[in-house]
N, C-alpha and C positions, 0 to 999 in steps of 0.2 A: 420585439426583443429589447431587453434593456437591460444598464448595468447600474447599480445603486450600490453608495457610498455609507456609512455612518458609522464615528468613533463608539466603540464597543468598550474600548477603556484603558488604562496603562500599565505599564509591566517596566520596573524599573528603570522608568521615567521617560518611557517611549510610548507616543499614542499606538493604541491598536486597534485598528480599521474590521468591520465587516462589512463584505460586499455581497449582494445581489446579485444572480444572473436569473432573468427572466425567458423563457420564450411563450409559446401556447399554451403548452403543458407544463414544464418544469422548472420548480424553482431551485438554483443551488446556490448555497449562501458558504461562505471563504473565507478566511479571516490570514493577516501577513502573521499572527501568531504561529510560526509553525508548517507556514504557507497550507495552512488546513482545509480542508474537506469539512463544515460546519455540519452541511444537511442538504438532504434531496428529499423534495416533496414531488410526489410523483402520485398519477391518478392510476385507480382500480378498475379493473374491466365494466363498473357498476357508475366510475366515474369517482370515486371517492378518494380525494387525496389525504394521505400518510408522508411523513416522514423515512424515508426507508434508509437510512444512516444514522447508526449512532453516537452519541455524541452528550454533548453535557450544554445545559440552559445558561451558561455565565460562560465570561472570559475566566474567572478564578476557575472554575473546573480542567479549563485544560490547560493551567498553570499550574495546578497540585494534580492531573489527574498522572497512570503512570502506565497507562494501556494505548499510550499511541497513538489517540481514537483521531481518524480523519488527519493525520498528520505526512507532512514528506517527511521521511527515515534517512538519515544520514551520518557523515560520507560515506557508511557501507551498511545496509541494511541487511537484515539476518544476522548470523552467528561465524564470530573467528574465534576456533579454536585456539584456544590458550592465552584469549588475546594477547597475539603475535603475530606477525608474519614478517618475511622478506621480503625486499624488493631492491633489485639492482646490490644483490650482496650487503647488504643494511638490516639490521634488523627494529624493527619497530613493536613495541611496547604499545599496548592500551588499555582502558579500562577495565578491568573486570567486574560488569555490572550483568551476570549471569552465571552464579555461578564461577568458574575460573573463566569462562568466555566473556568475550565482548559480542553486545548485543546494540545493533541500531544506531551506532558511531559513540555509543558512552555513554556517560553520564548524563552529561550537557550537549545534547546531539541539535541535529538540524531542527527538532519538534520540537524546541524550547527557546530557539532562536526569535526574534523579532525581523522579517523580511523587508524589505523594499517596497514599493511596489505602482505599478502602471496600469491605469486602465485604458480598454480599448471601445467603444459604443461600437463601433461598424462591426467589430468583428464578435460583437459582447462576449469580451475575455477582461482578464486579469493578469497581468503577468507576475511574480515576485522574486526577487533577486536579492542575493547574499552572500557574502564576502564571507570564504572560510580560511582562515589565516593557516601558515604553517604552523604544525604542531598542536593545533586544535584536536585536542582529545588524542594525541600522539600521533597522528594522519600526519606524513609530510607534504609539504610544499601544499602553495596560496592557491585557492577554488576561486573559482568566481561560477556560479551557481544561477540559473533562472529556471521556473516554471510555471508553465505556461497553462491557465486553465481556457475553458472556451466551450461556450455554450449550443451547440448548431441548431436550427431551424426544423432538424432531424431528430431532435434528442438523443443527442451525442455527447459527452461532455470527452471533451477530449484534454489530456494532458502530456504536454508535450516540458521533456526534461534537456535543458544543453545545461553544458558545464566546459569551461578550460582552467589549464592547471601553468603553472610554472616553473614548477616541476613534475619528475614523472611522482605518480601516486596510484590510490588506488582508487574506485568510485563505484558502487554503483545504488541509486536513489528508488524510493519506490514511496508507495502512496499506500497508508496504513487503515482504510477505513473501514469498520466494520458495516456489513450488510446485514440488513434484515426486509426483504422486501414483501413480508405481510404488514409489518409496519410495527409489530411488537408482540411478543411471547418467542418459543421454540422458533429454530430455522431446521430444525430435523425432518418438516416436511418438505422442504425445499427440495428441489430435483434440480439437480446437479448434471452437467453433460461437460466432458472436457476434451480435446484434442490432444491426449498425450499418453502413450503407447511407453514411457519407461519415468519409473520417477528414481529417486535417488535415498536406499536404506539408511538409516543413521544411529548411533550407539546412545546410551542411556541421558547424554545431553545435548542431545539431539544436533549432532554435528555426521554430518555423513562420512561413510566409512571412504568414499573413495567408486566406491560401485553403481553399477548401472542394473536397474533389475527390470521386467517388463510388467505393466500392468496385469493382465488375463492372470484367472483364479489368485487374486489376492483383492484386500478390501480398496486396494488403490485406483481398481478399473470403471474410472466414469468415460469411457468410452461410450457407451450408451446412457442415457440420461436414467441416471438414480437417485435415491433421493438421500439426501444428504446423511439420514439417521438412521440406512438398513443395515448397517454392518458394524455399528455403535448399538441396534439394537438386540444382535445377535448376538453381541459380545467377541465379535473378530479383533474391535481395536475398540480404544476406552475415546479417542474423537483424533480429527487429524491437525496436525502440523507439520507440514511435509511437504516436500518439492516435489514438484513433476516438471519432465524437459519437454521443450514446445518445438525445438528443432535449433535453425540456426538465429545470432545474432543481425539486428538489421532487416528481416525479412517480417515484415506486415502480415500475423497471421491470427486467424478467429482460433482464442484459445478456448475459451469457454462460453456456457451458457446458463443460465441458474432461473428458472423457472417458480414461481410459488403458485400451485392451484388455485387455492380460496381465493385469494385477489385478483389472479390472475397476470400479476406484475412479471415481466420476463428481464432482464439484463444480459446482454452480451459484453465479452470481452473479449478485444483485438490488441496485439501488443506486437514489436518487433523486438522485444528485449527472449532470451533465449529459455528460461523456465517462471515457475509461476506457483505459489507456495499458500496453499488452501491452509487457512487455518480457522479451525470451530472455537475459537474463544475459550479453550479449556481453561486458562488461567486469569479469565472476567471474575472479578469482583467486585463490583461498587455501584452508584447513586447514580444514574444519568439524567437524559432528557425527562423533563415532567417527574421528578421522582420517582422516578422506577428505576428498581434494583435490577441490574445488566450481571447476570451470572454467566456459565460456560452453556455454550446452543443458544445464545440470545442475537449471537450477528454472526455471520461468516465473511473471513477477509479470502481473496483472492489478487495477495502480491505481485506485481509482476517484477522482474529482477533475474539478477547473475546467481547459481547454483549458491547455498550455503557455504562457507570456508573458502569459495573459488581462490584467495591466494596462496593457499595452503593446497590446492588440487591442482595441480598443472594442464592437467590428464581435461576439464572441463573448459568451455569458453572464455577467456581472460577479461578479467575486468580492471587491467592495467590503463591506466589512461597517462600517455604521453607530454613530456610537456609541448603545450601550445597545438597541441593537436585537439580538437572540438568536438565532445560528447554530445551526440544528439538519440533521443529515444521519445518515440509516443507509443502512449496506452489510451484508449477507447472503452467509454463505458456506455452501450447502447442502449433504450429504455425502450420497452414497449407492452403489451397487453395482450391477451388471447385468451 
């Protein structure tokens, strides 16, 4: 196992670093732009490695790109309705960069930031850490922000999120990368299995109403492993972007699993965060790795994070964060073959 270093290039006059994580199998490369998810090159039941992350061949791509690709999402990842909400009788203003929502902390969010950052050999991790001022994209009170990437032995990449605040706010971070674990075309044959019995409906832009519905006979039910493009292909739903609840807050659970035949490449995901927001890229358009054009069905993300609008839903698990009280959360992303 090993961690490598090398200036990738500058971004308003801050160097920006990618790094290397090595084990037997798998290579993941990181960059503090963004605290990004670069690539995972991972091998085929045949042995043949791919890249199964998409992403863009320069540091300029993911400084003009505008799809999130491999990035941490922040201070509040997903969609606030009206961007507004309250907290502690205040009302707070934010961007409206969806629409009248605010989407992924704004304009200028955590995936455009330039990070910190620490490397670790023993443990080959990376850690990146960022200072979010109050009032950064209308968010009250100062973040102090790390995450933690880390390579296992087991091919795990594990990411681990803390944050404290100084005052109360609100938070909650998630890791935006898209998947494609044939390694390039369609992921509509991907077979999908998830561990989540209700997901949450939502109105025309795509902010949920408030409700809880259950998966069984609707296109929402990977409870049993399906493949990602049967009920896109039937014409039940045009692709998904959409939340499903995992249970509680804190509790370390196997949410999903995503399988690709032809390669055989398998991915598991464990999270303690409380839902977990599949989306098919419907809104991919542009130029990535190796120039190839990344349309909608070319990666699939599998979020992990707090319900859509949570401070606008009371009724859902709060992603109030106290001040000086310490947000800790991991997600696991397990690699393997069959």
């Amino acid at each position: 196992m090993s961690v490598k270093k090398e200036t990738w290039g500058f971004y308003e006059g801050y160097a920006v670093q990618l790094f290397t994580l090595k084990n037997d199998a798998l290579t993941v490369r990181l960059t503090n732009f963004g605290a990004t998810l670069v690539g995972i090159t991972a091998p085929d039941k045949k042995g043949f490695n791919s890249d199964i992350v998409l992403g863009y061949d320069s540091l300029d791509g993911y400084v003009n790109g505008k799809s999130y690709q491999g990035a941490v999402v922040g201070r509040y990842a997903n969609r606030i309705s009206g961007a507004v909400f309250t907290l502690n009788g205040q009302k707070y203003e934010l961007p409206k960069n969806d629409g009248e929502n605010c989407l992924h902390g704004g304009n200028f969010g955590y995936h455009k930031r330039v990070w910190e950052y620490e490397t670790d050999e023993k443990k080959n991790s990376v850690t990146f850490r960022y200072r979010s001022p109050d009032g950064e994209e209308g968010f009250p009170a100062a973040l102090n922000v790390s995450v933690r990437y880390t390579l296992t032995a087991k091919n795990k990449l594990k990411i681990k999120y803390e944050a404290v605040s100084n005052g109360d706010t609100i938070f909650n971070p998630t890791n935006h990368a898209y998947f494609n674990l044939k390694g390039s075309g369609s992921v509509l044959d991907t077979v999908l299995q998830m561990n989540a019995f209700n997901y949450t409906p939502f109105d025309e832009f795509n902010i949920p109403d408030g409700k809880i519905e259950s998966v069984p006979s609707t296109p929402f039910n990977f409870l049993k492993p399906k493949r990602i493009g049967t009920d896109i292909e039937n014409g039940k739903i045009d692709g998904y972007d959409h939340n499903f609840l995992l249970g509680e807050i804190g509790e370390m659970k196997k949410a999903a699993v995503a399988h690709d035949p032809e390669s055989g490449r398998i991915m598991a995901v464990y999270t303690d965060m409380p839902a977990i927001q599949l989306y098919t890229a419907g809104g991919l358009s542009e130029v990535g790795k190796n120039g190839v054009f990344f349309d909608k069905f070319h990666g699939f993300c599998l979020e992990t994070q707090f319900t859509p609008d949570t401070p606008n839903l009371p009724s859902f698990p709060s992603c109030v964060l106290q001040k000086g009280k310490k947000f800790k959360s991991t997600t696991v992303y397990a690699f393997g073959v069959k």
